[in-house]
ZAZA-677297 format. One record per atom (N, C-alpha, C): x, z, y; residue number from 1; atom name; chain. Coordinates in Angstrom, 3 decimals, decimal comma. Layout:
<pts>
<pt px="X" pz="Z" py="Y" k="NUM" a="CA" c="A"/>
...
</pts>
This chain:
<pts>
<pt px="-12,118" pz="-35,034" py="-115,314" k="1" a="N" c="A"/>
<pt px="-11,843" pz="-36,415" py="-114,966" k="1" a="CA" c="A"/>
<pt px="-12,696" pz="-36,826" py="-113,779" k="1" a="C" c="A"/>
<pt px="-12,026" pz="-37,818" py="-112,672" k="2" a="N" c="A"/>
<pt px="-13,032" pz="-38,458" py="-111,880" k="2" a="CA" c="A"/>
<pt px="-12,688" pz="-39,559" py="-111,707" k="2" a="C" c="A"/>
<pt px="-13,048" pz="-40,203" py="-110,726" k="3" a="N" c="A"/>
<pt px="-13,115" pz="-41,290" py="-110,525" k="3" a="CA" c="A"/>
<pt px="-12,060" pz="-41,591" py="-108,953" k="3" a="C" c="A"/>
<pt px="-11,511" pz="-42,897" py="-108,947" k="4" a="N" c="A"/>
<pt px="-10,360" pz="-43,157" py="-107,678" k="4" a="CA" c="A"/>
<pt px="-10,631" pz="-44,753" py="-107,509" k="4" a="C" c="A"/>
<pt px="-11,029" pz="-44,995" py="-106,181" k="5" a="N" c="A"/>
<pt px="-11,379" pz="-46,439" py="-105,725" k="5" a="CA" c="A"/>
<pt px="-10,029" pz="-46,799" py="-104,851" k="5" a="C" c="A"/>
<pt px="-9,097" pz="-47,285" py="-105,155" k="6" a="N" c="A"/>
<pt px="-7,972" pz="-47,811" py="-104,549" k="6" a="CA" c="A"/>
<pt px="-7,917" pz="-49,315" py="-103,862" k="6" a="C" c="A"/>
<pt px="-7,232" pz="-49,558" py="-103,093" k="7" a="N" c="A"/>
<pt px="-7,332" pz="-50,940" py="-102,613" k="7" a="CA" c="A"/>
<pt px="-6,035" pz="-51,713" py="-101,624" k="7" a="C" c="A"/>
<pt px="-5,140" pz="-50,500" py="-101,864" k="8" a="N" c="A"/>
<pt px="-3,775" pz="-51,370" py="-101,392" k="8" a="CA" c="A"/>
<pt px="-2,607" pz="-51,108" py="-102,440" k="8" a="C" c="A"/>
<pt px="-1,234" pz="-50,374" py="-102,008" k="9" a="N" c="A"/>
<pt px="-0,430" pz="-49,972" py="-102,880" k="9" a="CA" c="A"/>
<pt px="-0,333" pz="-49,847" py="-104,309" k="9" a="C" c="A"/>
<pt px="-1,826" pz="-49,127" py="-104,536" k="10" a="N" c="A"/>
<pt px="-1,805" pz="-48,547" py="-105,868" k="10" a="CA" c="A"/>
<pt px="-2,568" pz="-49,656" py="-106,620" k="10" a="C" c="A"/>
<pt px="-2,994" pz="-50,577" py="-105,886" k="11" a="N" c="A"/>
<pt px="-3,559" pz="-51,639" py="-107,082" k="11" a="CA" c="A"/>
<pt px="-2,125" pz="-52,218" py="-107,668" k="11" a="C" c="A"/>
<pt px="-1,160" pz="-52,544" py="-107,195" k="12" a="N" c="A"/>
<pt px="0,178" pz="-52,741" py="-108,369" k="12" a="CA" c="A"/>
<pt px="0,888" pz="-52,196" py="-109,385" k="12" a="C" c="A"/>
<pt px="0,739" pz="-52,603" py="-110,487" k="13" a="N" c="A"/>
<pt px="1,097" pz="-51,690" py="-111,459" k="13" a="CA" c="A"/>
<pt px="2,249" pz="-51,062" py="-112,125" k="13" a="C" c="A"/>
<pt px="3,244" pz="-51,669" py="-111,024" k="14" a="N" c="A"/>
<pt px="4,359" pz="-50,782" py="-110,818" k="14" a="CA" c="A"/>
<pt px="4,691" pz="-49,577" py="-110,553" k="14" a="C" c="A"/>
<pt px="3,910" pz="-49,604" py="-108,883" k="15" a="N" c="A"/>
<pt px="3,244" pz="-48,821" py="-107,894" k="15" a="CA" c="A"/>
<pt px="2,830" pz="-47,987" py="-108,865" k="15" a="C" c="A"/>
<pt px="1,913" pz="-48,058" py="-109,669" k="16" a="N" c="A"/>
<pt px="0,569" pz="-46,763" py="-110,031" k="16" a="CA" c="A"/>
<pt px="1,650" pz="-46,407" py="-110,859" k="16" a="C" c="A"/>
<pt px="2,187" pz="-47,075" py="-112,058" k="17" a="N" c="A"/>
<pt px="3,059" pz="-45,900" py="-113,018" k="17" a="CA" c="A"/>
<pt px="3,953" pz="-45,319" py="-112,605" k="17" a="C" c="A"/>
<pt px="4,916" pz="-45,632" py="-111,128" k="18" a="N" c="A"/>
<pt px="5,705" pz="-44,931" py="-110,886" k="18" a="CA" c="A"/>
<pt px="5,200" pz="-43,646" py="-110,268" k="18" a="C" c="A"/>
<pt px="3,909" pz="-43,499" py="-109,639" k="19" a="N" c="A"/>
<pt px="3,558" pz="-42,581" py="-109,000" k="19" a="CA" c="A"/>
<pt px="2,444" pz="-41,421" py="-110,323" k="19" a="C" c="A"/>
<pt px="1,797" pz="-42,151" py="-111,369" k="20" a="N" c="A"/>
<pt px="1,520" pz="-41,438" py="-112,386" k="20" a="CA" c="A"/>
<pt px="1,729" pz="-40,989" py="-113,572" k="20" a="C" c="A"/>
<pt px="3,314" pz="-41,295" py="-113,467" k="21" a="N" c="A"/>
<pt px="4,148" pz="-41,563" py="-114,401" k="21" a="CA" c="A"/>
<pt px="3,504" pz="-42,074" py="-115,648" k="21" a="C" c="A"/>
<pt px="2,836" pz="-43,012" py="-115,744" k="22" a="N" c="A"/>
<pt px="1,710" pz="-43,442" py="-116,752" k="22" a="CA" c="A"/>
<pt px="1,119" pz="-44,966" py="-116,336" k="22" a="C" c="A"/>
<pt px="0,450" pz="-45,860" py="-117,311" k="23" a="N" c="A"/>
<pt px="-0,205" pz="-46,505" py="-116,735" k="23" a="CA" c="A"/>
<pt px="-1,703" pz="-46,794" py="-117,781" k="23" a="C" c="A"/>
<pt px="-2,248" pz="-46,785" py="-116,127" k="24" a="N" c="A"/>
<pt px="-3,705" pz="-46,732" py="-116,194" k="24" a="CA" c="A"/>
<pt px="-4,388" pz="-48,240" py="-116,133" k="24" a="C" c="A"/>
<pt px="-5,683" pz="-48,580" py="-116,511" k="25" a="N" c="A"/>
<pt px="-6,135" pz="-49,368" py="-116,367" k="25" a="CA" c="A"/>
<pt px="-7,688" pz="-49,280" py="-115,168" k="25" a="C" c="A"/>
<pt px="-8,085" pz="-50,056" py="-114,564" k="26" a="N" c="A"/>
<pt px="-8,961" pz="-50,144" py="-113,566" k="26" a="CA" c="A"/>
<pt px="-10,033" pz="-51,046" py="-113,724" k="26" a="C" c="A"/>
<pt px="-11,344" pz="-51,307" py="-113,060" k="27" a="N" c="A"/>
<pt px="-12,324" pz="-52,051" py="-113,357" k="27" a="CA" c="A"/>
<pt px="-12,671" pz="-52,403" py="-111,578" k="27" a="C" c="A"/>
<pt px="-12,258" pz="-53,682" py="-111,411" k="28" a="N" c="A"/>
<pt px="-12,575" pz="-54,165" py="-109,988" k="28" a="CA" c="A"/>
<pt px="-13,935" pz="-53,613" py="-109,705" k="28" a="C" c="A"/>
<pt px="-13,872" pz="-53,722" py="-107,847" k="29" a="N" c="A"/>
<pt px="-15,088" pz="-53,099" py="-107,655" k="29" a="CA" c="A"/>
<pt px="-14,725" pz="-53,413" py="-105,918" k="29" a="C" c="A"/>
<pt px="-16,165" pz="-53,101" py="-105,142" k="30" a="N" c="A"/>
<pt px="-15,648" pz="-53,000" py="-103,493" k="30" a="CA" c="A"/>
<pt px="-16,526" pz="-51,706" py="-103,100" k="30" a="C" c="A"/>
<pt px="-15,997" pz="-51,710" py="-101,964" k="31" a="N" c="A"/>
<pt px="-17,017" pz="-50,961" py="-100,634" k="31" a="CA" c="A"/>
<pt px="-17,568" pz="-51,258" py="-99,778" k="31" a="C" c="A"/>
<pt px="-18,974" pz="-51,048" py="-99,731" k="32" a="N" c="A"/>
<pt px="-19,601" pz="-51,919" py="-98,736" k="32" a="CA" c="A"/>
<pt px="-19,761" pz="-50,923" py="-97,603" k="32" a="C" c="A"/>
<pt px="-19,253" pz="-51,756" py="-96,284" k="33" a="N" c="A"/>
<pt px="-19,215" pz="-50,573" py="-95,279" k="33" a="CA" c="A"/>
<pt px="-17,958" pz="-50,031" py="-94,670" k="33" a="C" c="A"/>
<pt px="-16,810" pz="-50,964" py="-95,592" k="34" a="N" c="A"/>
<pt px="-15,756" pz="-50,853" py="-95,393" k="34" a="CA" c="A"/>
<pt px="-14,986" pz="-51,648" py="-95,336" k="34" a="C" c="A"/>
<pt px="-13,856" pz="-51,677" py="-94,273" k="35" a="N" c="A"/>
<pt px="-12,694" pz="-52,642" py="-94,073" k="35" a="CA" c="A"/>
<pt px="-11,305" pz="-51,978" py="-94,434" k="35" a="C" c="A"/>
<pt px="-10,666" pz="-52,887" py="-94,974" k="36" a="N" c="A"/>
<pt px="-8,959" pz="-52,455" py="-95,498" k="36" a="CA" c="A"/>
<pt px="-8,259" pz="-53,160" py="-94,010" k="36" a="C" c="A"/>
<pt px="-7,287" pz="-52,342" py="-93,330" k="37" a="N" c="A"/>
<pt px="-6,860" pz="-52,504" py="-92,298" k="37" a="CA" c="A"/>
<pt px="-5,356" pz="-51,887" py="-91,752" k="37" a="C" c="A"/>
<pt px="-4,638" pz="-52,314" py="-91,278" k="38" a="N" c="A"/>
<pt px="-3,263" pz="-51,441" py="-91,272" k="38" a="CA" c="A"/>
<pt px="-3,664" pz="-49,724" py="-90,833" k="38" a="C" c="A"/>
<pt px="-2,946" pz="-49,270" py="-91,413" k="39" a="N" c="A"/>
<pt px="-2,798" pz="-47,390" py="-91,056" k="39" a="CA" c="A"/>
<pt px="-2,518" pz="-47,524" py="-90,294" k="39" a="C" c="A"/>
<pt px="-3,197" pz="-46,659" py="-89,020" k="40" a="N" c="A"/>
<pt px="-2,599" pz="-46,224" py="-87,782" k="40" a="CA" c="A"/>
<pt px="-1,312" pz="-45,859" py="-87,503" k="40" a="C" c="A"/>
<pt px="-0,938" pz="-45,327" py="-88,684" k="41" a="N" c="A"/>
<pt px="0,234" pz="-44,310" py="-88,077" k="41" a="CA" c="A"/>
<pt px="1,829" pz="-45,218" py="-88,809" k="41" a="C" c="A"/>
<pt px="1,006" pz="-45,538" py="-90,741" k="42" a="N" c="A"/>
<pt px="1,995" pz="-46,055" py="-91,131" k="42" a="CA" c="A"/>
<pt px="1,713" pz="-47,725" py="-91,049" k="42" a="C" c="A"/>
<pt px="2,367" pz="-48,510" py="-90,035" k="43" a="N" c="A"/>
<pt px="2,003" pz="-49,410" py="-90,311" k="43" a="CA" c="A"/>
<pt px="2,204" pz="-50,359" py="-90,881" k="43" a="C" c="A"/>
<pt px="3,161" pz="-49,858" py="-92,099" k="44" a="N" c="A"/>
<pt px="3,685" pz="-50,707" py="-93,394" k="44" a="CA" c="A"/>
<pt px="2,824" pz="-50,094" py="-94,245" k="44" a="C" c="A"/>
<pt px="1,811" pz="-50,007" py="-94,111" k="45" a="N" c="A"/>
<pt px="0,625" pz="-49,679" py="-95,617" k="45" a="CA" c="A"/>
<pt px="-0,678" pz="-49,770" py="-94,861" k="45" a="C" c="A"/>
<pt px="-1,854" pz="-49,814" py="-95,724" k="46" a="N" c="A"/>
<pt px="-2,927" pz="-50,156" py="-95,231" k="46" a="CA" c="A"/>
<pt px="-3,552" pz="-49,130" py="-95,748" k="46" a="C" c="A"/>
<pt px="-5,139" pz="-49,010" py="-94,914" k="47" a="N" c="A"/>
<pt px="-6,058" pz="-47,885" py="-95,170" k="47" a="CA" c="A"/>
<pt px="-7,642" pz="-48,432" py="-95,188" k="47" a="C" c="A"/>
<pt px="-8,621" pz="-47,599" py="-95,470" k="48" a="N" c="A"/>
<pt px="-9,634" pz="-48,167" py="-95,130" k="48" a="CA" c="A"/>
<pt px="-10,224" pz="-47,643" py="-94,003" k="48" a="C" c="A"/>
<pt px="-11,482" pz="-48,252" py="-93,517" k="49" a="N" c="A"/>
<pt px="-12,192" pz="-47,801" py="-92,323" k="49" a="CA" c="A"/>
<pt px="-13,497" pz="-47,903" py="-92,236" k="49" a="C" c="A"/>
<pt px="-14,006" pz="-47,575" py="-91,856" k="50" a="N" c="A"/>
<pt px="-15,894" pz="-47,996" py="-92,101" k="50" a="CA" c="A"/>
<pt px="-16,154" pz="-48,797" py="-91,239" k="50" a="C" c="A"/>
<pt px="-16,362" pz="-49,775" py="-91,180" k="51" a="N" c="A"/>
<pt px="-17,374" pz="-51,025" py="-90,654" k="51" a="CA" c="A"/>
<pt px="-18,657" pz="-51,172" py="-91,146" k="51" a="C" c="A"/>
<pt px="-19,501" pz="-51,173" py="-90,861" k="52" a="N" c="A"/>
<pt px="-20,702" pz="-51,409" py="-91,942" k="52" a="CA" c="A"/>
<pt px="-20,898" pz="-53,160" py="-91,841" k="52" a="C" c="A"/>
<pt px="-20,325" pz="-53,681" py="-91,434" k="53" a="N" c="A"/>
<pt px="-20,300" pz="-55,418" py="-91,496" k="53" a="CA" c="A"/>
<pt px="-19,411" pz="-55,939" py="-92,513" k="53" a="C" c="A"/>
<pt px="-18,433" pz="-54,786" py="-93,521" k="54" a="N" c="A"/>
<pt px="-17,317" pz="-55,194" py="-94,337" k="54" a="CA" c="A"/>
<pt px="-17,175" pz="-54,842" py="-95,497" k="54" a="C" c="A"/>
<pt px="-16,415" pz="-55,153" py="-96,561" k="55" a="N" c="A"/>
<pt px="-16,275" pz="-55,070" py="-97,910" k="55" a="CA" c="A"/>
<pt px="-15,292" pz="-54,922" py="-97,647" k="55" a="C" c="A"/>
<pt px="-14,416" pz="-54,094" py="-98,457" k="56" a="N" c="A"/>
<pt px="-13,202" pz="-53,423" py="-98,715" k="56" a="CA" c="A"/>
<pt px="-13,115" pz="-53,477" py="-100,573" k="56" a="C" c="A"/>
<pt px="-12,096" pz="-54,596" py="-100,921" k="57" a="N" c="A"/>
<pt px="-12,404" pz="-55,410" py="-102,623" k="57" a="CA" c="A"/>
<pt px="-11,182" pz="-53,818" py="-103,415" k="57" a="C" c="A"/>
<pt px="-10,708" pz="-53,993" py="-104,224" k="58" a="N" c="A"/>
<pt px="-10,409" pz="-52,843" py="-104,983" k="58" a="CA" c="A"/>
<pt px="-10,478" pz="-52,977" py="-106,031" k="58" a="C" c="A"/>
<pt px="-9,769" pz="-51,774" py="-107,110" k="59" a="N" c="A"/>
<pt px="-10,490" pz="-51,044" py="-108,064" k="59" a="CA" c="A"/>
<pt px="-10,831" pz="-49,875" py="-108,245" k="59" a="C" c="A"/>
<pt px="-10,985" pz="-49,576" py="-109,131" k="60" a="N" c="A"/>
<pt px="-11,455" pz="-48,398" py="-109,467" k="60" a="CA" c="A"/>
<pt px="-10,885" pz="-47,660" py="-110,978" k="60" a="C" c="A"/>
<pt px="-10,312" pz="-46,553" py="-110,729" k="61" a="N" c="A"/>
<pt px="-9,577" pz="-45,897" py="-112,146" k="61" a="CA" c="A"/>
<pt px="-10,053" pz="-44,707" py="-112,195" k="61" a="C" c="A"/>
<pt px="-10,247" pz="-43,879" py="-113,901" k="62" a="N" c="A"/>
<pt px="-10,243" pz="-42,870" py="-113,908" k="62" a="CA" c="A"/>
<pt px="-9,092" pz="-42,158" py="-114,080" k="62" a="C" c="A"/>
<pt px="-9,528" pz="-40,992" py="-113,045" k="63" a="N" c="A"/>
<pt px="-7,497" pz="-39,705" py="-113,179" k="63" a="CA" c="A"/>
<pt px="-8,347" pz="-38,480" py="-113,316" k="63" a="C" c="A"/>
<pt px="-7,213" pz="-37,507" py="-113,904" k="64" a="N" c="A"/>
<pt px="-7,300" pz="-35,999" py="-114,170" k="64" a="CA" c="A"/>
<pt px="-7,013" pz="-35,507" py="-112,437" k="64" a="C" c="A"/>
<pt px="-7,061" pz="-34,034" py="-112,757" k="65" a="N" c="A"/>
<pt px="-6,333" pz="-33,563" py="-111,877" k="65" a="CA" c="A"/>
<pt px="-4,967" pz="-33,501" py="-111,691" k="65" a="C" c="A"/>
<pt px="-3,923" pz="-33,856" py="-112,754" k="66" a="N" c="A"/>
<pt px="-2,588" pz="-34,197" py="-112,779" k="66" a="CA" c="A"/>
<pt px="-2,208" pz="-35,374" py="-111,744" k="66" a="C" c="A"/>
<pt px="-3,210" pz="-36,215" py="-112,212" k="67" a="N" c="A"/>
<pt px="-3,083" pz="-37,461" py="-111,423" k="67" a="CA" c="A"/>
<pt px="-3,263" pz="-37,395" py="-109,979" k="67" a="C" c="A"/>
<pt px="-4,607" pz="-36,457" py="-109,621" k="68" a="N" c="A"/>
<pt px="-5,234" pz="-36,577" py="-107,882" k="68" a="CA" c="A"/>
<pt px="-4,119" pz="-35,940" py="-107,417" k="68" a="C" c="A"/>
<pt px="-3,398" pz="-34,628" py="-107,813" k="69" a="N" c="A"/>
<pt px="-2,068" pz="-33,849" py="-107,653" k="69" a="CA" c="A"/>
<pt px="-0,938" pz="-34,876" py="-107,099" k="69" a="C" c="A"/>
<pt px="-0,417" pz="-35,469" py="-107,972" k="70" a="N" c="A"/>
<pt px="0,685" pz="-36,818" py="-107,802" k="70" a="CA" c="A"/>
<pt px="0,079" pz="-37,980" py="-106,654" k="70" a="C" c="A"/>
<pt px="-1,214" pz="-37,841" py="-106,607" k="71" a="N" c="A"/>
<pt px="-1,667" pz="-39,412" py="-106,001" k="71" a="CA" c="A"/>
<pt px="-1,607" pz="-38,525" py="-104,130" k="71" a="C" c="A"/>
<pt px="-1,716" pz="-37,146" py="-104,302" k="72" a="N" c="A"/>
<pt px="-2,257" pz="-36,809" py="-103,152" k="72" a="CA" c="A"/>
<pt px="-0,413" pz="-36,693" py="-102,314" k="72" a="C" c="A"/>
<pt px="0,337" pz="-36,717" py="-103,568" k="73" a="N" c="A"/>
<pt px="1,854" pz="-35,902" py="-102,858" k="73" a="CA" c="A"/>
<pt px="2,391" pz="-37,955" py="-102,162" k="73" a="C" c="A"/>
<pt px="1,963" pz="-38,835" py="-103,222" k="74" a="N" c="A"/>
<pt px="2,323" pz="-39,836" py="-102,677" k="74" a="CA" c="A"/>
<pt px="1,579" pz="-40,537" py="-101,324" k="74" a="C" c="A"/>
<pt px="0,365" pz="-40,215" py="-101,238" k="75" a="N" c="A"/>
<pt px="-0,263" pz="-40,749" py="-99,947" k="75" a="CA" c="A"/>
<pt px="0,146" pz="-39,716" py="-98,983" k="75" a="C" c="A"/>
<pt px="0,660" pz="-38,544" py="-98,953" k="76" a="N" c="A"/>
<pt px="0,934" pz="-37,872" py="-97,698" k="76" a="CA" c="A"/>
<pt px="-0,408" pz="-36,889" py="-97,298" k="76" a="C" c="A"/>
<pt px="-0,029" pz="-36,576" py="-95,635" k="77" a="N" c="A"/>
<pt px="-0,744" pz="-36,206" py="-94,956" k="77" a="CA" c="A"/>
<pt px="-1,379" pz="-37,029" py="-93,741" k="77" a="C" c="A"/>
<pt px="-1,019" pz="-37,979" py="-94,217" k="78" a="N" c="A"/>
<pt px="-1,217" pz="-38,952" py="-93,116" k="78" a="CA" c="A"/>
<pt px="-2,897" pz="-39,620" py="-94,391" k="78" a="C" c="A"/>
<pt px="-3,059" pz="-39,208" py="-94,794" k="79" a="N" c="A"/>
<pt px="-4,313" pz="-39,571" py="-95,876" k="79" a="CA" c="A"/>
<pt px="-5,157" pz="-38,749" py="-96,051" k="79" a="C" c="A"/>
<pt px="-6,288" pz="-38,936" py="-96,103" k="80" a="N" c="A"/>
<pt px="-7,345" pz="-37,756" py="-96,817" k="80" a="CA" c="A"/>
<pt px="-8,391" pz="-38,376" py="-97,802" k="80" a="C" c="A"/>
<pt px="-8,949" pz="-37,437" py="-98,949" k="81" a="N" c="A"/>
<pt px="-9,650" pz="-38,092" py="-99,608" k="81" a="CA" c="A"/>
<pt px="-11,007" pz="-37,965" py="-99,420" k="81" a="C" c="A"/>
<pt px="-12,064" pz="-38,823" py="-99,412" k="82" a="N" c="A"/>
<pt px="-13,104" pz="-39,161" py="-98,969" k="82" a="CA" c="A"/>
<pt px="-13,913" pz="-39,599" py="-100,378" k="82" a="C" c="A"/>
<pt px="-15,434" pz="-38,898" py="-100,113" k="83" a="N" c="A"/>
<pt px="-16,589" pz="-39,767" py="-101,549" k="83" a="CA" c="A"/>
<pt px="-16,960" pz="-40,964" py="-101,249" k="83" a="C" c="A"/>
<pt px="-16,898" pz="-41,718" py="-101,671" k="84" a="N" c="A"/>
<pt px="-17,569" pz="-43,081" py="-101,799" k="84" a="CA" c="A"/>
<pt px="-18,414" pz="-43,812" py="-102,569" k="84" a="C" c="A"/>
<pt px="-19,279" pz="-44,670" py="-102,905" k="85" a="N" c="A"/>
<pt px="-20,168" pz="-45,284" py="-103,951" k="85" a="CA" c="A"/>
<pt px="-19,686" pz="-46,300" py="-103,554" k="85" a="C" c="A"/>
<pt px="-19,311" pz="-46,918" py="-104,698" k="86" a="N" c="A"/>
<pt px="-19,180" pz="-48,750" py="-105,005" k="86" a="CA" c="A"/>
<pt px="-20,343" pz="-49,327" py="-105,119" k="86" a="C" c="A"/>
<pt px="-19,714" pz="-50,738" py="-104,556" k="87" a="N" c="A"/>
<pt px="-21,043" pz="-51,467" py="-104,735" k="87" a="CA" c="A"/>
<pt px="-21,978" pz="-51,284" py="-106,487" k="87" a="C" c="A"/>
<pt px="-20,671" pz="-51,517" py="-107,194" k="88" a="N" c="A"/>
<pt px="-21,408" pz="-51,319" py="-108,707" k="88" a="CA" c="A"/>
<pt px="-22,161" pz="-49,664" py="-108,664" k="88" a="C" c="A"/>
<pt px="-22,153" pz="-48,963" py="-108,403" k="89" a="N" c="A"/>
<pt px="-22,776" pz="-47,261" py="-108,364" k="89" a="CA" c="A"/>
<pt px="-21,937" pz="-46,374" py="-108,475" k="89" a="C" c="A"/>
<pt px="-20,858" pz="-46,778" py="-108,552" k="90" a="N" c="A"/>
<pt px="-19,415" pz="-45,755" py="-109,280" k="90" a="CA" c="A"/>
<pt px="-19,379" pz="-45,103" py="-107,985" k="90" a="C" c="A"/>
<pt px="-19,847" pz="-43,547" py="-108,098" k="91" a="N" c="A"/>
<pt px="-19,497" pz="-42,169" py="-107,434" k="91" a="CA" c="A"/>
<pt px="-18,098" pz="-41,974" py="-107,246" k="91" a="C" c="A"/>
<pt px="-17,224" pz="-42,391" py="-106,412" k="92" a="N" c="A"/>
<pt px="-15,786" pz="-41,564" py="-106,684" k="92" a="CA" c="A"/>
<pt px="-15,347" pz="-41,407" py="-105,136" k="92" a="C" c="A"/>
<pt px="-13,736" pz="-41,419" py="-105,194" k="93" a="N" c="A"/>
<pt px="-13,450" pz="-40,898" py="-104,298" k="93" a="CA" c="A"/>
<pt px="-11,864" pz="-41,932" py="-103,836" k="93" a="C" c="A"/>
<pt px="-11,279" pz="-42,172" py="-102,575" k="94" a="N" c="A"/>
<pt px="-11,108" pz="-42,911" py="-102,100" k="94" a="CA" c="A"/>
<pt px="-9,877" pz="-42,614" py="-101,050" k="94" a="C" c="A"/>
<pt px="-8,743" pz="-42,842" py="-100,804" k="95" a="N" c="A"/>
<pt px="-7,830" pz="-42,151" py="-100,075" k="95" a="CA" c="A"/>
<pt px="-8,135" pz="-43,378" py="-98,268" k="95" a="C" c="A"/>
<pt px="-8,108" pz="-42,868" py="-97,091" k="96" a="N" c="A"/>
<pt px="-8,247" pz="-42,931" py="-96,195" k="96" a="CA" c="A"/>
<pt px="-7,503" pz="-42,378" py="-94,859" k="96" a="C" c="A"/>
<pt px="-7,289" pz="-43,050" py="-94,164" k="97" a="N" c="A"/>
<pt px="-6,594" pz="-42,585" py="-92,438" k="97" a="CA" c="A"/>
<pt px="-6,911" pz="-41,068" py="-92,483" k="97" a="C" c="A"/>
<pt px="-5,728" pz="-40,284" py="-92,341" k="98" a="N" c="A"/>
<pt px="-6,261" pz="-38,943" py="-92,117" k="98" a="CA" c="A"/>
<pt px="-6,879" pz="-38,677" py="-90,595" k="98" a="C" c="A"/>
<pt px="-6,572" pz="-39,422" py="-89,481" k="99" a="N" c="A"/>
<pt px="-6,535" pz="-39,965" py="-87,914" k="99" a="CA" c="A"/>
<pt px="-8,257" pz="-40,162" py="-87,940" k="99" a="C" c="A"/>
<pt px="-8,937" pz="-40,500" py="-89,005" k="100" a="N" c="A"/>
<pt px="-10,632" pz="-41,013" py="-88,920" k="100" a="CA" c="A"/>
<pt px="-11,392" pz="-40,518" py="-89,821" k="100" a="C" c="A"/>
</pts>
């Protein structure tokens, strides 16, 4: 199991069960250091970016590897996953601009 800090798409819970065929529950949380901002490439979805002047608000869920599998086929290649610490301490990990 790990940990997944989300902050656009997948915070709807439509969104998340259709893509984990399941639904999960989350515990708000941000990133400090980070801004949510349109994707470069897709610019009907948003991504994050590092600012260190910004909070990037969110949650945070735990997934298997079934889940990072499914979460990775729905964000593409236009995404990569990145470690992050929440402001609360939560170690996880975070989908991002593959472009940065």
């Amino acid at each position: 199991m790990g940990k997944l800090f989300v902050y656009g798409s997948l915070l709807d819970d439509k969104v998340r069960e259709r893509v984990l065929n399941k639904q999960i529950e989350g515990e708000k949380d941000e990133l400090r250091g980070f801004r949510v901002d349109t994707h470069s490439f897709l610019t009907s979805f948003p991504s994050v970016y590092r600012d260190k002047d910004e909070i990037a608000k969110g949650k945070v869920f735990e997934v298997d590897e079934k889940d990072i599998k499914r979460l990775d086929t729905y964000e593409t290649q236009f995404y990569k996953r990145i470690k992050v610490k929440t402001i609360n301490g939560v170690e996880c990990e975070t989908y991002m601009d593959s472009h940065y």
